[in-house]
N, C-alpha and C positions, 0 to 999 in steps of 0.2 A: 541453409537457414538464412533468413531477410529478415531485421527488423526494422520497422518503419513505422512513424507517426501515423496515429489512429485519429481522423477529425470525431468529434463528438456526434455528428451526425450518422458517420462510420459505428463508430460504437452503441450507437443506438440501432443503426441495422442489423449489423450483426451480435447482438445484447445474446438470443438464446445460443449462440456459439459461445458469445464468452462466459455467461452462465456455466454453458457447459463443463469448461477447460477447469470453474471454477471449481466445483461438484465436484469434476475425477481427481482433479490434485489434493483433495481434503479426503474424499470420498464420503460427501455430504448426500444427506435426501433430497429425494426429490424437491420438498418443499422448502429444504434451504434454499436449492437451487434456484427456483420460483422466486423465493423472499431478496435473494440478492439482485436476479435482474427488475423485478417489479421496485425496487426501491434505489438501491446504490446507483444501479446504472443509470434507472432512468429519473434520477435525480438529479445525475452530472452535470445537462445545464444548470443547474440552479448555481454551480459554484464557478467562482469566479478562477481565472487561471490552469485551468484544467488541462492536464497533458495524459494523453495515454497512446502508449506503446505498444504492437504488439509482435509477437515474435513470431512466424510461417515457415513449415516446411513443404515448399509448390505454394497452394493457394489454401492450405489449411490451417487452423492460428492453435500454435502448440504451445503458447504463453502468453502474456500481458501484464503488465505493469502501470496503472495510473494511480495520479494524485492531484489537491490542487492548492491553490490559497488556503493557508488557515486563515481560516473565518472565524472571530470568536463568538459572533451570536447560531455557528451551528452547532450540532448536535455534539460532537468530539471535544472540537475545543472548549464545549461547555464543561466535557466529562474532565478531562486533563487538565485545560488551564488551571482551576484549583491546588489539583496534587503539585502541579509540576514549579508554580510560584511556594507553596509549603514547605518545600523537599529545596529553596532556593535555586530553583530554576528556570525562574519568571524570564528571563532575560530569553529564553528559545522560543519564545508566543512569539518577537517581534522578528519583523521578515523573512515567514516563517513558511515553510513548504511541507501539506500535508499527505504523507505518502499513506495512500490508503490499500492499495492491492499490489502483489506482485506473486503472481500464480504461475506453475508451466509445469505440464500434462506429467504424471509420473515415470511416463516411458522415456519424456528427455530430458528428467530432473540426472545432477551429478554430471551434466557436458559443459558446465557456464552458461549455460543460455539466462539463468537468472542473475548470472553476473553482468553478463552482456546487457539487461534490458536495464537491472537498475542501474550500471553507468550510464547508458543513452539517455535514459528519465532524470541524473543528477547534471549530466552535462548542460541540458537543457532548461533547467531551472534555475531565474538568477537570483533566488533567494540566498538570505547568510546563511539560514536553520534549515533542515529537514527534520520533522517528527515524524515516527511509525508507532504503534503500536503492535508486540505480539505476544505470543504464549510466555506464560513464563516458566514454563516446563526447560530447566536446563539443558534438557536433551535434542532439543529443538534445533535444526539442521539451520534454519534460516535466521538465527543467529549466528552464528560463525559467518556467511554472507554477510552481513551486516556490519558485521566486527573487524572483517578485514578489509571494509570496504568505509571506514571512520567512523561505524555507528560509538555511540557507548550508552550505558545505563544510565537513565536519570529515573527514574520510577519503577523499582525494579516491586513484583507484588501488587501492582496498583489494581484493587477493585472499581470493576463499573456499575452503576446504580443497577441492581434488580439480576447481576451475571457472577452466578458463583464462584466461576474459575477465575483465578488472575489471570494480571497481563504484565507484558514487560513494555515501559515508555522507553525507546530510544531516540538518541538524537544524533545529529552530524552536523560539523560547521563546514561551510563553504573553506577551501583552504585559499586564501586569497595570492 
């Protein structure tokens, strides 16, 4: 297994690969599938600070992890910054890293490779904050990743405009 930085132009070639990885590790439709590369991906340049990882075994990409600047006139930070200032957590919007994906294929989930890619994506980012959002289903494996790796809850529950399920806002400080 190799993981290595993905340039943006990388990820834009290879989009319905990583589409793909994305689909099987959720085991989304096809049209989610479609809705993720037609929009996240190939959105990526739009933001600033942009890092993505991806993790191969030979020349096949069996994971990925990217995020970038929070930007507070996009879309996320419009949904969050509210809750996460309300809940007095305003303070994690400033120099702030937004971790948006971190997927890897179900056949090599349970080897670290999700541990491996988000340390490579955290080492590389010289933000204080990292924000993610996920399920907020207790049961949720990629919380404990998160948790032992300095996530913790700051918006546990948080509804997004017009999406019935929760989510859980985490965060992580840089340990200086």
């Amino acid at each position: 297994m190799t993981i290595r930085a993905l340039e943006t132009s990388e990820v834009l070639r290879r989009a319905d690969e990583i589409a793909g990885v994305f689909q099987r590790a959720f085991g989304y439709s096809d049209e989610r599938r479609d809705h993720f590369r037609d929009t996240r991906l190939a959105y990526l340049p739009l933001y600033d600070g942009a890092l993505t990882f991806g993790a191969f075994e030979d020349d096949a990409l069996v994971g990925f992890v990217y995020g970038f600047d929070y930007q507070p006139g996009h879309w996320w930070p419009q949904q969050v910054g509210p809750a996460l200032e309300q809940a007095g957590h305003g303070e994690w919007t400033m120099d702030t890293f937004e971790l948006n994906e971190l997927e890897v294929l179900p056949g090599y989930q349970g080897r670290g490779l999700g541990t491996a890619l988000l340390r490579t994506l955290l080492g590389r980012t010289p933000h204080r904050h990292t924000l993610l959002s996920t399920t907020a289903d207790p049961a949720d494996r990629a919380k404990v990743l998160y948790r032992r790796l300095g996530f913790v809850d700051l918006v546990p529950g948080f509804r997004y405009a017009g999406v019935s399920e929760p989510a859980n806002i985490m965060g992580r400080r840089r340990a200086d």
